[in-house]
TILO-993922 format. One record per residue (C-alpha): residue number from 0; y, z, x. Coordinates in pm, whole numbers, m for minus. Layout:
! TILO-993922
{site NUM, {Y, Z, X}}
...
This chain:
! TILO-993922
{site 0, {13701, m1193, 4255}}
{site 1, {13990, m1035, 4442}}
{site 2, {14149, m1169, 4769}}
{site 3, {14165, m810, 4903}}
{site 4, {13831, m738, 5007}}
{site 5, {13795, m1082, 5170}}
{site 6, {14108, m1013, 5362}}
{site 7, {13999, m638, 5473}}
{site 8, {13627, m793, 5595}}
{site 9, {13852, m1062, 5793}}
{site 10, {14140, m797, 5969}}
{site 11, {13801, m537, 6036}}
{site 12, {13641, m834, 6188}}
{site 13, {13946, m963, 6413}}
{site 14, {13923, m572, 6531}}
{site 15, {13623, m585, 6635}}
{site 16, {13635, m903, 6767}}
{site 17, {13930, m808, 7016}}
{site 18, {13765, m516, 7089}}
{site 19, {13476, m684, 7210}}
{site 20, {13658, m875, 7404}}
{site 21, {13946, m594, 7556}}
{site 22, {13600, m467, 7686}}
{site 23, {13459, m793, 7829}}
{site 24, {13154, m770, 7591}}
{site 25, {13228, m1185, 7576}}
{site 26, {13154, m1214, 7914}}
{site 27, {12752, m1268, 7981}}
{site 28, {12801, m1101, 8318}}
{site 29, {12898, m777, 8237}}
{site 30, {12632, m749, 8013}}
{site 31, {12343, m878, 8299}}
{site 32, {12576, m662, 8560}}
{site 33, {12502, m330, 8336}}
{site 34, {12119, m450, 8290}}
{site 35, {12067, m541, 8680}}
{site 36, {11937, m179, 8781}}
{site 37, {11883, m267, 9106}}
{site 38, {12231, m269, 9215}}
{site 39, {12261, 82, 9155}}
{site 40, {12391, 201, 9445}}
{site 41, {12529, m117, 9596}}
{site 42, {12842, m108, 9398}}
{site 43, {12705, m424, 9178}}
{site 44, {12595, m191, 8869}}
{site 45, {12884, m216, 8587}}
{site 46, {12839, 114, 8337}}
{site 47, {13096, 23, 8156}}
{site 48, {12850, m149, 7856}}
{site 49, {12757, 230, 7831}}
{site 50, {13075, 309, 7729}}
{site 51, {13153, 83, 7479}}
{site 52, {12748, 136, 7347}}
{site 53, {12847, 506, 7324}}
{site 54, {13238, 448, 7122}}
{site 55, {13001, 206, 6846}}
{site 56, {12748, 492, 6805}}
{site 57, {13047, 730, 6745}}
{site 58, {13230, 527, 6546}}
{site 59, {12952, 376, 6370}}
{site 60, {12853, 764, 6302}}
{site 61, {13120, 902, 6187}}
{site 62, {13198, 614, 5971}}
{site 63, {12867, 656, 5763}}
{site 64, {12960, 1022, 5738}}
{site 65, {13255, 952, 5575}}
{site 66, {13151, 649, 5353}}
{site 67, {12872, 758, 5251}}
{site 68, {13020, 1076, 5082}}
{site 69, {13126, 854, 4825}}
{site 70, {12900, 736, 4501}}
{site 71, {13002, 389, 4562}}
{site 72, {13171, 163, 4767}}
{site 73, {13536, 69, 4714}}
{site 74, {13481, m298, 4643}}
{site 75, {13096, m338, 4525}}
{site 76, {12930, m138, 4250}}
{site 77, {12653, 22, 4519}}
{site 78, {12565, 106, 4857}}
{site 79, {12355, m157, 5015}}
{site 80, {12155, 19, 5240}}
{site 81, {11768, m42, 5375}}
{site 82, {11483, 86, 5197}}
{site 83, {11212, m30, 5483}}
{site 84, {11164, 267, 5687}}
{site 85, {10813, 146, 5838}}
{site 86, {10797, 71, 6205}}
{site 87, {10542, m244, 6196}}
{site 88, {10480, m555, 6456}}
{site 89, {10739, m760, 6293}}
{site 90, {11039, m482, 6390}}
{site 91, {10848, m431, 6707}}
{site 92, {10833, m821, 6797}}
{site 93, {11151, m898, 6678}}
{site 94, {11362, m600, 6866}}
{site 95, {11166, m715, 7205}}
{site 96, {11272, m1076, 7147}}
{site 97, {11645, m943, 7039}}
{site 98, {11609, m716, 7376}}
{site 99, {11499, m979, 7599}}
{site 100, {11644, m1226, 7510}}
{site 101, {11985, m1045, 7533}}
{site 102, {11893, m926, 7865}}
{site 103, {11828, m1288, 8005}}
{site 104, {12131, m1468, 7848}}
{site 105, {12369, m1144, 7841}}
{site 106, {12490, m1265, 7472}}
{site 107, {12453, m1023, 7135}}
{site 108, {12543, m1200, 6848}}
{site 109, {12898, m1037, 6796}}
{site 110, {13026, m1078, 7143}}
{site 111, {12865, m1499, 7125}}
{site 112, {13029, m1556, 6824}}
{site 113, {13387, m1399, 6966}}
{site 114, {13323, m1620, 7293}}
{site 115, {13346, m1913, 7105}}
{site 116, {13682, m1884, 7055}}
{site 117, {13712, m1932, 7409}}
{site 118, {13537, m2266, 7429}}
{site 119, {13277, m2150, 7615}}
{site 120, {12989, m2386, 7659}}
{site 121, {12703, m2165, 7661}}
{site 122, {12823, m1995, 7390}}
{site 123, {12759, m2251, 7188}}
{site 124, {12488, m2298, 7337}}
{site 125, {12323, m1945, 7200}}
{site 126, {12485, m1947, 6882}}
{site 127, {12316, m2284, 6832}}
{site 128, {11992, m2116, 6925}}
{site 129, {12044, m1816, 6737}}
{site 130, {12049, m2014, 6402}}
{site 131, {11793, m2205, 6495}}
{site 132, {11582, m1864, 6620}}
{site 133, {11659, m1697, 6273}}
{site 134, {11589, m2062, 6080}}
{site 135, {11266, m2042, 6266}}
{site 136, {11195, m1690, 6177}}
{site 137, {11299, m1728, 5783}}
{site 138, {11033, m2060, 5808}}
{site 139, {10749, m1846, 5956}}
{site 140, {10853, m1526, 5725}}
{site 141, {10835, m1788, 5441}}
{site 142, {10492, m1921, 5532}}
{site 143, {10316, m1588, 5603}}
{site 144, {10396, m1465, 5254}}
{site 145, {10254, m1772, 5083}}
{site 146, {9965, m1773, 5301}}
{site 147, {9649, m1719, 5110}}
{site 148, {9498, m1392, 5214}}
């Protein structure tokens, strides 16, 4: 196995780590600020999460255009991608836990796991929970499919 793809994985992720956190992603309040709709209009709404929502989607877009014009990836012998297309109650449940959740504690995954550098005790706190959330979830996903039908 080559060093180089481990070392491109860990200077794209220290990118988009200090991204996250040049736009205060890290911080839990900007994230309940942008979500608190009610303080549109008293000059307690922060748009800025807009922003940065609307850069990934471009980015993100433009990057599948352009990788995805290729027949494989540079350091794997295929494209990974999804084959589930099906909107069922486990997407549905899951997003509205992912959304909620997010909305109450102001932490994604990618900003919580940047905070930590920081110290910061309730982001420990979530990533903690996380792991145990998706434990959880790999448990129950584990125990539906060997249920007898």
């Amino acid at each position: 196995m080559s060093f180089v793809p481990v070392l491109l994985q860990f200077v794209v992720g220290l990118f988009f780590g200090l991204g996250l956190i040049v736009a205060g992603m890290s911080n839990p309040a900007k994230v309940q600020n942008f979500l608190d709709f009610a303080a549109i209009g008293t000059g307690g709404w922060d748009a800025s999460l807009a922003f940065v929502m609307a850069g990934a989607v471009a980015v993100t877009a433009a990057g599948y255009r352009l990788v995805l014009r290729r027949t494989k990836p540079l350091f794997a012998a295929g494209f990974l991608l999804p084959r589930a297309s099906a909107i069922d109650a486990r997407l549905m449940v899951g997003a509205a836990l992912f959304g909620i959740c997010w909305g109450l504690v102001g932490f994604c995954p990618g900003p919580a796991l940047t905070a930590l550098g920081t110290g910061s005790a309730s982001a420990m706190l979530f990533v903690a929970a996380m792991f145990a959330g998706m434990l959880a979830a790999r448990w129950l996903a584990d125990r539906m499919t060997r249920a007898p039908a």
